[in-house]
VOBA-1610 file (N, C-alpha, C; in pm, whole numbers, padded with zeros to 5 digits, always signed):
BEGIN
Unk-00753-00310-03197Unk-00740-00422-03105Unk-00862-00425-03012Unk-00928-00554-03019Unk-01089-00578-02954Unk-01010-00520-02774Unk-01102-00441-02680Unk-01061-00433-02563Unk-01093-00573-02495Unk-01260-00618-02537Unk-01293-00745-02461Unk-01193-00865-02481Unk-01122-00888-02569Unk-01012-01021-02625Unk-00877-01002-02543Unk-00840-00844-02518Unk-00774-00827-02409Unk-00776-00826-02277Unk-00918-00831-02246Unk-00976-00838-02062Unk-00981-00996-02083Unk-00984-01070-02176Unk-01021-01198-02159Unk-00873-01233-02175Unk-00771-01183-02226Unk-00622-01243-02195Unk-00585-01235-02075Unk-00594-01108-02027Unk-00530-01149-01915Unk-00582-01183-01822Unk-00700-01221-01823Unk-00768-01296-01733Unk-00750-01465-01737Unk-00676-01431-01868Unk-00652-01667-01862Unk-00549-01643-01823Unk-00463-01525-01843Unk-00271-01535-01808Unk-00278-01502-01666Unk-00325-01443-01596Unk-00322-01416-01444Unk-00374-01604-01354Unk-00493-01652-01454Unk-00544-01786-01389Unk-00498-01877-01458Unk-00437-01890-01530Unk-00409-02008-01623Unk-00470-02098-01645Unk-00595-02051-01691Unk-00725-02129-01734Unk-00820-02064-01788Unk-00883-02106-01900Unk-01000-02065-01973Unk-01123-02058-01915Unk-01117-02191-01812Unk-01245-02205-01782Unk-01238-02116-01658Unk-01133-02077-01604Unk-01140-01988-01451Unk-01170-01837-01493Unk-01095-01851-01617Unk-01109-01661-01628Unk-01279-01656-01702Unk-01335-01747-01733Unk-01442-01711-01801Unk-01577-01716-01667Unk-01516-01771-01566Unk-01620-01735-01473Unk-01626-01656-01404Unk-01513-01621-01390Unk-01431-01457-01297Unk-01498-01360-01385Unk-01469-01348-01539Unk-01572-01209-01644Unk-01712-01262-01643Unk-01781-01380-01579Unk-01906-01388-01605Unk-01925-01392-01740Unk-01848-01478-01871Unk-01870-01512-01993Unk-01885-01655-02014Unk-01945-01744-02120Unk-01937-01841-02162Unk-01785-01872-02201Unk-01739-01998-02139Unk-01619-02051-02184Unk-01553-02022-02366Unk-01624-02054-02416Unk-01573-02072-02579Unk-01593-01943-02621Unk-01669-01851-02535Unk-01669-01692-02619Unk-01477-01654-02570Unk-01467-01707-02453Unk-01302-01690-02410Unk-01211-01719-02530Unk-01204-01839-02514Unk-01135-01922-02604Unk-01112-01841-02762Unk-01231-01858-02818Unk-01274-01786-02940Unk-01202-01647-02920Unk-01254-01523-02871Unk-01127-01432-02834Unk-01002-01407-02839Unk-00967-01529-02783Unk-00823-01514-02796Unk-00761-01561-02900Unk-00792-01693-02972Unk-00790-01716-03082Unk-00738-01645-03203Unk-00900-01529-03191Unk-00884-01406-03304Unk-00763-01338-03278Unk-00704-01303-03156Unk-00617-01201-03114Unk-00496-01298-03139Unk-00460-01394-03132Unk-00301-01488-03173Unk-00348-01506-03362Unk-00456-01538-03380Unk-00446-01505-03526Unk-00416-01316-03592Unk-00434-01272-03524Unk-00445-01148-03607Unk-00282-01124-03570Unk-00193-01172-03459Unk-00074-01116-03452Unk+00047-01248-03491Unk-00041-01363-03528Unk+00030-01456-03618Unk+00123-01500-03552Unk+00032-01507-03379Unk+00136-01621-03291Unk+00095-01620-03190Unk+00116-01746-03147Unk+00079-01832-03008Unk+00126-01751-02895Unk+00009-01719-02853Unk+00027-01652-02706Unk+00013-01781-02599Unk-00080-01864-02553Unk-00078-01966-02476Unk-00008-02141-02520Unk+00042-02155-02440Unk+00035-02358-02433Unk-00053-02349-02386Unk-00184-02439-02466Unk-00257-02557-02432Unk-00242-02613-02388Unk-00263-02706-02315Unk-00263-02858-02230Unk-00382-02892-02151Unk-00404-03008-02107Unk-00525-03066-02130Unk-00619-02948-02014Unk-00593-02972-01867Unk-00652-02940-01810Unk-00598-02752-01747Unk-00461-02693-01817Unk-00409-02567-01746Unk-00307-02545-01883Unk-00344-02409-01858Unk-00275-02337-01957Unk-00172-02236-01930Unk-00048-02239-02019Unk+00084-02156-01945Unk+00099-02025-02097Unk+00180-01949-02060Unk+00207-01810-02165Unk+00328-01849-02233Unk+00306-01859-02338Unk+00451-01864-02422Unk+00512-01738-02406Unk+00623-01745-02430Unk+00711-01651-02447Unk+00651-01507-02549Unk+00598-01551-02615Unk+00539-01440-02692Unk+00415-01329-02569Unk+00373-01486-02485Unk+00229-01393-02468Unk+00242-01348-02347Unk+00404-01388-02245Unk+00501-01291-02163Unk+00554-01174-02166Unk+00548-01166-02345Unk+00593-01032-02378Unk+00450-00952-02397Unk+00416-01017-02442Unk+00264-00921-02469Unk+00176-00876-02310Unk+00163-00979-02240Unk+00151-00923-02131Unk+00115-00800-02042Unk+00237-00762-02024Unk+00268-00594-01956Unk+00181-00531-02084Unk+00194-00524-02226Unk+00158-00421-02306Unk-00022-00447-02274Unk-00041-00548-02252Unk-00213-00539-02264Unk-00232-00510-02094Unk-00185-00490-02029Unk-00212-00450-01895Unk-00261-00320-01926Unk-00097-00265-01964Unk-00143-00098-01993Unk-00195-00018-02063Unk-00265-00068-02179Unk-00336-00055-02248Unk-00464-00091-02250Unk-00536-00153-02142Unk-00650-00153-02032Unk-00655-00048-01918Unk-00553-00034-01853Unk-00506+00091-01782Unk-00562+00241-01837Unk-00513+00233-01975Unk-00462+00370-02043Unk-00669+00357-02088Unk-00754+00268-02132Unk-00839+00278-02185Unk-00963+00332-02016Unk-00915+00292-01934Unk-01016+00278-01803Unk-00969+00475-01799Unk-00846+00511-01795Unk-00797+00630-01776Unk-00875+00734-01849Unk-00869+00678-01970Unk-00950+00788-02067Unk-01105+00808-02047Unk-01184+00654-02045Unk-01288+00686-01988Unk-01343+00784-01903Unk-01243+00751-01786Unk-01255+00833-01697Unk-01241+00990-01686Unk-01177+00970-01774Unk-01156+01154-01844Unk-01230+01174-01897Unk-01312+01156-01966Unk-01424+01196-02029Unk-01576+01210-02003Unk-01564+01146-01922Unk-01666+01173-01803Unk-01648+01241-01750Unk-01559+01316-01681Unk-01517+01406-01564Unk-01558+01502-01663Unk-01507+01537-01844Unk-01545+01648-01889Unk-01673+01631-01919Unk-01796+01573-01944Unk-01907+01520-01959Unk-01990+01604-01801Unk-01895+01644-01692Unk-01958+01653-01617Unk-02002+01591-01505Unk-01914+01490-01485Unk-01958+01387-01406Unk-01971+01451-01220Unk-02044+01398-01113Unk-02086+01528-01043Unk-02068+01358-00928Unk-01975+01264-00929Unk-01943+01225-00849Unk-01859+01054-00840Unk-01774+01016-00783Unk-01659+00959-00787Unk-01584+00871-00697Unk-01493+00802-00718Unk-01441+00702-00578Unk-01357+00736-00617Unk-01274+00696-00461Unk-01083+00702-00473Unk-01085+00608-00415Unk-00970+00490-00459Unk-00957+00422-00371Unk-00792+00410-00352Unk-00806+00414-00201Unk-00670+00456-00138Unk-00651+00337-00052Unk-00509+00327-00041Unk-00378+00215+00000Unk-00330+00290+00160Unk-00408+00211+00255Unk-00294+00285+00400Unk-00253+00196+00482Unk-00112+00201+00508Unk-00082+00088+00601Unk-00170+00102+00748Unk-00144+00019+00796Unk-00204-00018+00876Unk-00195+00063+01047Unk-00058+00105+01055Unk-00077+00200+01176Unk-00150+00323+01150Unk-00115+00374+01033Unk-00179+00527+00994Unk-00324+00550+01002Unk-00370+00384+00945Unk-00481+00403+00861Unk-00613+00376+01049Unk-00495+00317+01116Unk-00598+00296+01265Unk-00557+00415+01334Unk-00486+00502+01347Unk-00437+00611+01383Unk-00428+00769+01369Unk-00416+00781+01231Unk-00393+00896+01192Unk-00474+00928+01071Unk-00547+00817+01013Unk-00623+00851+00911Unk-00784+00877+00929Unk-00824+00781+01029Unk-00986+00790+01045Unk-01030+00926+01032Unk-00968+01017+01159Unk-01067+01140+01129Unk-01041+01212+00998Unk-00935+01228+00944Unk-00929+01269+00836Unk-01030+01225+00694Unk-01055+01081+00725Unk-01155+00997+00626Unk-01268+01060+00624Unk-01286+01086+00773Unk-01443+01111+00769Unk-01434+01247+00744Unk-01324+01401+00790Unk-01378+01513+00751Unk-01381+01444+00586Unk-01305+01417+00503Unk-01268+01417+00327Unk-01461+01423+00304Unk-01502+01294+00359Unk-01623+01234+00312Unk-01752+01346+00355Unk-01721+01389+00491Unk-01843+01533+00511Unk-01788+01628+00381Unk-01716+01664+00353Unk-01707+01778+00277Unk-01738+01719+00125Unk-01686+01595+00079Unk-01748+01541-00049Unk-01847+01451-00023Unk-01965+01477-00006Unk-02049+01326+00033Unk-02063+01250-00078Unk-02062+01325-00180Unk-02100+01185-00286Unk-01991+01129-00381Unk-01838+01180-00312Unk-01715+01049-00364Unk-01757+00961-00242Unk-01760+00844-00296Unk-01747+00689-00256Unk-01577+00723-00226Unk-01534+00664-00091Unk-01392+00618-00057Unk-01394+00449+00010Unk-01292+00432-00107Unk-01215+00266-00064Unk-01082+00174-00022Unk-01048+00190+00134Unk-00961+00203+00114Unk-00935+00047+00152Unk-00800+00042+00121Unk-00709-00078+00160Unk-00607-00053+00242Unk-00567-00148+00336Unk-00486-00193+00426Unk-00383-00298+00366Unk-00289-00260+00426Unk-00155-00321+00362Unk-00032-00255+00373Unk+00124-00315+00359Unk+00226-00251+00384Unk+00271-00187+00273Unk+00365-00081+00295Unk+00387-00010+00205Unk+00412-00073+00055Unk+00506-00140+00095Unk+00595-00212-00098Unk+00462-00298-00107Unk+00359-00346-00067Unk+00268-00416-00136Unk+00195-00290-00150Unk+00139-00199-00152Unk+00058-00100-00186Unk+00140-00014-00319Unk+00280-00001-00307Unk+00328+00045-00445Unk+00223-00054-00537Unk+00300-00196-00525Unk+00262-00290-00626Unk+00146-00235-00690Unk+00053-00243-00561Unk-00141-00222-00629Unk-00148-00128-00708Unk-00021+00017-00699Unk-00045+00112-00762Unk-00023+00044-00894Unk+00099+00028-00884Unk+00199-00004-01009Unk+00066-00098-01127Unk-00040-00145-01064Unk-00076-00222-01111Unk-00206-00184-01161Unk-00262-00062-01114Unk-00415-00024-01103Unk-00515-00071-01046Unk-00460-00133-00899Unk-00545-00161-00825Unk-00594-00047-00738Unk-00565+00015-00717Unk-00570+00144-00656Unk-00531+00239-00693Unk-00573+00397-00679Unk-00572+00496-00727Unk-00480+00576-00659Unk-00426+00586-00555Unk-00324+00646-00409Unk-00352+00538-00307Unk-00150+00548-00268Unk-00140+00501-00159Unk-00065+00594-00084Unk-00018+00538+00052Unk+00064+00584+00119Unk+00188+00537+00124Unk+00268+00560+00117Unk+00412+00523+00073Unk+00507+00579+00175Unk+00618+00509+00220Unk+00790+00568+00284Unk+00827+00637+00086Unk+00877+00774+00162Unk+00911+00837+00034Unk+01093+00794+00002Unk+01120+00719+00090Unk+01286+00687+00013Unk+01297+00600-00083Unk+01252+00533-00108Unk+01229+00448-00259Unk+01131+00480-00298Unk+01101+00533-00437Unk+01032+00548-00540Unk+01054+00495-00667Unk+00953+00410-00664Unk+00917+00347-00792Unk+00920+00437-00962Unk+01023+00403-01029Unk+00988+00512-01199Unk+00850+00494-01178Unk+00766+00458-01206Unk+00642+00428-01269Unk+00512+00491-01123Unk+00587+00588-01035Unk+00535+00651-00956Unk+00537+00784-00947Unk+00496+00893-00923Unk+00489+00988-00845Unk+00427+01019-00710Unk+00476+01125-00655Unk+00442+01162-00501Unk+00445+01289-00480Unk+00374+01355-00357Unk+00397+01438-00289Unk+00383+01419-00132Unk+00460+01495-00046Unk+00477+01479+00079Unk+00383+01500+00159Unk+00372+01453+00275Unk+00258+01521+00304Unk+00246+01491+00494Unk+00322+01390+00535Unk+00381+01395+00685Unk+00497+01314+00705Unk+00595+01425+00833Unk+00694+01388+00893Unk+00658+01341+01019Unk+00700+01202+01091Unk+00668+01151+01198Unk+00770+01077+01285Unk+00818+01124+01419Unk+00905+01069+01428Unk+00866+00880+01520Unk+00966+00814+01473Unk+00958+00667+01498Unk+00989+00662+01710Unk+00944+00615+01773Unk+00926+00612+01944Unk+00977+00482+02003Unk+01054+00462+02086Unk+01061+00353+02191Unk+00931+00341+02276Unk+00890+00219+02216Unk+00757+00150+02295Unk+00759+00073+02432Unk+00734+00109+02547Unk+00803+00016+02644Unk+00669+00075+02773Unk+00632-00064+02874Unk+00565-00024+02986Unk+00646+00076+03121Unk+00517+00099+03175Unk+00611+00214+03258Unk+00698+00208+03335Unk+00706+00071+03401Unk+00828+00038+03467Unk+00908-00025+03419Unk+00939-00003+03297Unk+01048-00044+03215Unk+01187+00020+03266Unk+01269-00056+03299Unk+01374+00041+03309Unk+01461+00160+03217Unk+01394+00176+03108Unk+01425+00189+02968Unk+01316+00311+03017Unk+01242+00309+03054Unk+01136+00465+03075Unk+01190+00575+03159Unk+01284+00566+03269Unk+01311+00659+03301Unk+01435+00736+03265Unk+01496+00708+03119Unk+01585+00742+03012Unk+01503+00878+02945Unk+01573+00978+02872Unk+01472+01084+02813Unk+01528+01036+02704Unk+01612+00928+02614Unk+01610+00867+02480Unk+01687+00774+02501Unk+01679+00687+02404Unk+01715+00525+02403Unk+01825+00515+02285Unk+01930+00464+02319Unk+02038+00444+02227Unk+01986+00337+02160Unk+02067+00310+02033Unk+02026+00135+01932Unk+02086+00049+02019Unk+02202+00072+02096Unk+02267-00077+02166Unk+02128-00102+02245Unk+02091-00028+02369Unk+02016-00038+02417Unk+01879-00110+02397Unk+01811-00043+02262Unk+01685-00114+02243Unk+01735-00252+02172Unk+01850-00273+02117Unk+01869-00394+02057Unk+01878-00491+02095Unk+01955-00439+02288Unk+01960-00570+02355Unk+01832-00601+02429Unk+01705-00554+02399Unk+01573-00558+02453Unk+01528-00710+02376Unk+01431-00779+02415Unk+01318-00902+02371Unk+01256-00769+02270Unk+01237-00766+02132Unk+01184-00657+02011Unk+01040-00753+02008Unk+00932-00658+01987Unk+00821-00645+01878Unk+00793-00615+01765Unk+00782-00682+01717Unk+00824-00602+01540Unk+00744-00643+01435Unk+00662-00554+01359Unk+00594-00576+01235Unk+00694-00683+01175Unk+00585-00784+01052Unk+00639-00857+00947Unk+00722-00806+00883Unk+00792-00802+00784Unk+00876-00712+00660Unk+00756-00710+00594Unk+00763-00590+00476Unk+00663-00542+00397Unk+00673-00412+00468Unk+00638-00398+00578Unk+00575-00264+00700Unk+00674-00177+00675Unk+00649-00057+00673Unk+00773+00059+00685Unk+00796+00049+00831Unk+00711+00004+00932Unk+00756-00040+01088Unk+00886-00097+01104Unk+00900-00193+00991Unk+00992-00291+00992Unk+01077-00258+00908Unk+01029-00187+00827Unk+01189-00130+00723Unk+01264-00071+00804Unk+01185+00045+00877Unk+01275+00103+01015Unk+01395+00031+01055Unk+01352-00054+01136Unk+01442-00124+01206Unk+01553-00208+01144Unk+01493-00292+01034Unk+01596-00351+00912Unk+01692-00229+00881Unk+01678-00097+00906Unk+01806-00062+00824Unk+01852+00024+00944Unk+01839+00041+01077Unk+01855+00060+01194Unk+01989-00104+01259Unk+01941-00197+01202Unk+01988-00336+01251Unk+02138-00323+01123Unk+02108-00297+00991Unk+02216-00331+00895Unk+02305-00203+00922Unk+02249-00077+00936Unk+02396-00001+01003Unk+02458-00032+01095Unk+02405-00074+01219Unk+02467-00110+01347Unk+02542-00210+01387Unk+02540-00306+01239Unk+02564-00438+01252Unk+02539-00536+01398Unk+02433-00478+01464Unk+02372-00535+01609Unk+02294-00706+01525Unk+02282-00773+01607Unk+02186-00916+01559Unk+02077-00884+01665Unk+01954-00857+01650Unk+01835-00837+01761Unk+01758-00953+01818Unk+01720-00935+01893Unk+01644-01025+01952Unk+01477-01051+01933Unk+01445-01120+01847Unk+01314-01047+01811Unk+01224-01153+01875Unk+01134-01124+01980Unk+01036-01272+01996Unk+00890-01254+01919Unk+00886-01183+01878Unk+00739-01179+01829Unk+00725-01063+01722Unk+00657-01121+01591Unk+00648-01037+01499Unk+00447-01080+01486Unk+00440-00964+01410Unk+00282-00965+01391Unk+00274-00820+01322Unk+00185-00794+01242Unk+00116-00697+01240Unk-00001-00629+01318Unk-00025-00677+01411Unk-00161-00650+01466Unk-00116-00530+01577Unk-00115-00391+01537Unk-00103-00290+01621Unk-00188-00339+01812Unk-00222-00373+01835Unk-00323-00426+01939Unk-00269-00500+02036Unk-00181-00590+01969Unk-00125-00743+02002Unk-00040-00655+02040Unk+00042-00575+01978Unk+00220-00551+02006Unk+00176-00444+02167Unk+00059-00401+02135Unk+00095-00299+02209Unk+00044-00364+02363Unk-00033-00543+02407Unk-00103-00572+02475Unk+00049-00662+02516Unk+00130-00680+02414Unk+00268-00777+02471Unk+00341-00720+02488Unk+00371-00569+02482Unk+00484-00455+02517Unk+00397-00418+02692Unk+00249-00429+02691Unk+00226-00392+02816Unk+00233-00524+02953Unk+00264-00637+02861Unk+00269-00748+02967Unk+00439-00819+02985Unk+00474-00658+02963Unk+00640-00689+02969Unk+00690-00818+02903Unk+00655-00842+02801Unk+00714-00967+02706Unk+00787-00924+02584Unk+00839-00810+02606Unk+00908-00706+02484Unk+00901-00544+02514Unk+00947-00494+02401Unk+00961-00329+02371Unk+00950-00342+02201Unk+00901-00209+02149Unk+00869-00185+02044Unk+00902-00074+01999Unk+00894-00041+01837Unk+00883+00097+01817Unk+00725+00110+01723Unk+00727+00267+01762Unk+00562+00296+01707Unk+00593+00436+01709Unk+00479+00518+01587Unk+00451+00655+01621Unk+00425+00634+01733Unk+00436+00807+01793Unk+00410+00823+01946Unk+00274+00838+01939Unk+00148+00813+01789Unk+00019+00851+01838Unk-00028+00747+01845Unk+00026+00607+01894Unk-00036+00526+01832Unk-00050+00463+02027Unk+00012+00549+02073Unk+00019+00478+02238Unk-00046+00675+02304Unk-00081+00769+02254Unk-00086+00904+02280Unk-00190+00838+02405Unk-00302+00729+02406Unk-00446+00758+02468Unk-00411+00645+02526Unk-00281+00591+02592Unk-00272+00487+02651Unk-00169+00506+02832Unk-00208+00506+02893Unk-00114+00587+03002Unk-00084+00436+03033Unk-00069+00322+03038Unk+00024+00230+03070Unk+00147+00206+02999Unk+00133+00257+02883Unk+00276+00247+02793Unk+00350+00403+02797Unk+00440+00391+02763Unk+00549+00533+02797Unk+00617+00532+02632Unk+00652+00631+02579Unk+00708+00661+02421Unk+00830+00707+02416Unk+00921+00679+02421Unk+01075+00790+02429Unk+01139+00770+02278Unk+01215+00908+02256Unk+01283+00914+02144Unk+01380+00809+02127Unk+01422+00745+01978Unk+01576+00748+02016Unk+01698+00817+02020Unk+01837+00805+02079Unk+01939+00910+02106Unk+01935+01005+01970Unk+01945+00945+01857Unk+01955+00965+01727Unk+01827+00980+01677Unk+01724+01053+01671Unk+01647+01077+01619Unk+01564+00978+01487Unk+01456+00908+01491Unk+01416+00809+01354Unk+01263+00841+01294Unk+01309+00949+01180Unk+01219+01009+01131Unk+01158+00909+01003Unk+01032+00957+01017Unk+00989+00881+00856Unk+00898+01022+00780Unk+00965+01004+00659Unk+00866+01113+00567Unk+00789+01014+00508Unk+00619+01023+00489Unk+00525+00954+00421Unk+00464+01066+00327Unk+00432+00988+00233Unk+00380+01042+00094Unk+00256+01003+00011Unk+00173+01081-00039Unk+00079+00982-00109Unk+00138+00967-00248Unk+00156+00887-00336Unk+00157+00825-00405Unk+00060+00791-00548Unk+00105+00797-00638Unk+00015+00752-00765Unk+00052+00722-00894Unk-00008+00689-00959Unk+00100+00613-01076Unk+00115+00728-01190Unk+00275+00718-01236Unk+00273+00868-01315Unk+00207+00865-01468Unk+00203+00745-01544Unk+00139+00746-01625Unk-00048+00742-01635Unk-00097+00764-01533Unk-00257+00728-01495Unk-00270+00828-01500Unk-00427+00880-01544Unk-00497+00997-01482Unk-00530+01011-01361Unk-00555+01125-01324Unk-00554+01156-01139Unk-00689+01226-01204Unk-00827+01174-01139Unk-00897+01199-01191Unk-00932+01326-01071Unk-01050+01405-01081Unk-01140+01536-00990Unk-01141+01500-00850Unk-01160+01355-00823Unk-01200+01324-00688Unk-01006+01264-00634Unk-00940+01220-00696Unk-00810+01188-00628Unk-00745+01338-00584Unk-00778+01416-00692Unk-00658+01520-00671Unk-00750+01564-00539Unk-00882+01594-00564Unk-00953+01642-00403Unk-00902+01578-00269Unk-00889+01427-00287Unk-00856+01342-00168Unk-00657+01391-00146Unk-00598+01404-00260Unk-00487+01411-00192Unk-00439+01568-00177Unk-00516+01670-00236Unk-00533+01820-00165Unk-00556+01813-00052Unk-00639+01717-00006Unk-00720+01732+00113Unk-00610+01730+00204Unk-00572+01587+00202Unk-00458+01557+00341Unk-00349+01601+00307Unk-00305+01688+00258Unk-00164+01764+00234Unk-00224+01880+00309Unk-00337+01958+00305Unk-00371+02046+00383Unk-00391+02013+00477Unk-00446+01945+00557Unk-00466+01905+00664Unk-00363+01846+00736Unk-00274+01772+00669Unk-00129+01788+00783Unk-00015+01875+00776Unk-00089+02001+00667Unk-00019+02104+00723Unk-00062+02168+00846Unk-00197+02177+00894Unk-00266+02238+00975Unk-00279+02199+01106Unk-00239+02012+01073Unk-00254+01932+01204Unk-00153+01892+01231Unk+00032+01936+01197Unk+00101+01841+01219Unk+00087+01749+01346Unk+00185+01637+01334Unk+00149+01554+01482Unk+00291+01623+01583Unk+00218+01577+01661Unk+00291+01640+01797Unk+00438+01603+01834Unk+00479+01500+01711Unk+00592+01436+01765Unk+00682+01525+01642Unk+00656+01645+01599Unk+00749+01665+01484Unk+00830+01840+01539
//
């Protein structure tokens, strides 16, 4: 099976167009076309509807699909293995971190990884957890960071920090001079709250469905910055790691009564190779938050 007739399928099935996927691979239109052609003749069936100006997947080429994903997957994998035994003497990872960690708890760690390997290239992405599975799931990325209570089959993990979840609130909050905050309590607060996607927000979604409480939420955002500039202009309360307010003396952090831990994990897809430079990157920060736990554990 040609690999190029398969980079050129699913490049019309992701755009539903010949002429889009042939400018996305930087090929002449009809070398597309032609391609695929050969590949529905050789399996003696119509993978696309035609139509004049957009093209849809038959049922056949829905099923075929997933198999030519992973079998681009499985071919990039091997490459890559063979190079590494070839000797290869340098490498990228590209890694998935949400967005509090990755402004918080990941920088210095980025930069020791990169002094000690200077010549892996690191790339990472920003994004919430269940969209960073996806990228795995998909080979857009090589490790992410993940909430370890749902796991994906088509994943593996190892652990690598416990962190506990904080009542976000300014200092004259009346809620600050409490040494922990019950759920009635923060529920009947004006909330700040990540989008859904966020393990910020998974938090609380399953904090809200045990309690059967209805919250009050005025403002959602992702922007760590924002929440923490509208929690300080008394227009709400939030929750956050406690490192994410550690260098801020206008905001105050308290537990809740009940303790709200999150275990995070890196993540990777179990059928992929984990090539010389991933397993380095995720040795790395498994050692290092053994060495550094955070202060809130």
């Amino acid at each position: 099976m040609n690999p190029k007739a398969l980079r050129y399928f699913v490049a019309v099935a992701e755009l539903n167009s010949f002429t889009a996927a042939a400018e996305k691979l930087h090929v002449a239109q009809p070398a597309v076309s032609m391609a695929i052609q050969k590949l529905e003749q050789g399996f003696g069936l119509q993978l696309f509807h035609r139509q004049e100006r957009r093209v849809s997947l038959t049922d056949e080429g829905r099923s075929f699909l997933p198999h030519a994903r992973r079998i681009l997957q499985t071919m990039a994998d091997a490459e890559l293995a063979m190079a590494e035994l070839g000797g290869l003497q340098s490498g990228e990872v590209k890694v998935g971190i949400p967005g509090m960690l990755g402004s918080y708890y990941f920088p210095p760690l980025l930069m020791a990884f990169r002094h000690r390997y200077p010549r892996l290239q690191l790339s990472v992405m920003e994004s919430g957890t269940r969209k960073l599975q996806q990228m795995l799931l998909s080979g857009e990325l090589d490790i992410a960071v993940i909430v370890a209570d749902k796991l994906p089959d088509g994943l593996e993990a190892c652990h690598f920090l416990r962190a506990q979840m904080m009542v976000v609130m300014p200092e004259d909050h009346p809620l600050a001079s409490e040494e922990s905050i019950t759920l009635e309590a923060f529920f009947a607060e004006e909330l700040v709250l990540f989008k859904e996607g966020y393990f910020h927000r998974e938090v609380i979604d399953k904090l809200i469905a045990a309690s059967n409480i209805t919250p009050r939420i005025g403002f959602e955002t992702n922007l760590i910055p924002l929440i923490k500039q509208i929690v300080r202009q008394g227009f709400g309360i939030s929750t956050l790691l406690e490192m994410v307010i550690s260098d801020d003396p206008t905001l105050v952090a308290r537990p809740f009564r009940e303790p709200v831990w999150l275990d995070l994990s890196l993540a990777w897809r179990r059928e992929g190779y984990i090539s010389r430079a991933n397993r380095s990157f995720i040795d790395f920060i498994v050692q290092q938050a053994q060495l550094n736990p955070p202060q809130s554990q």
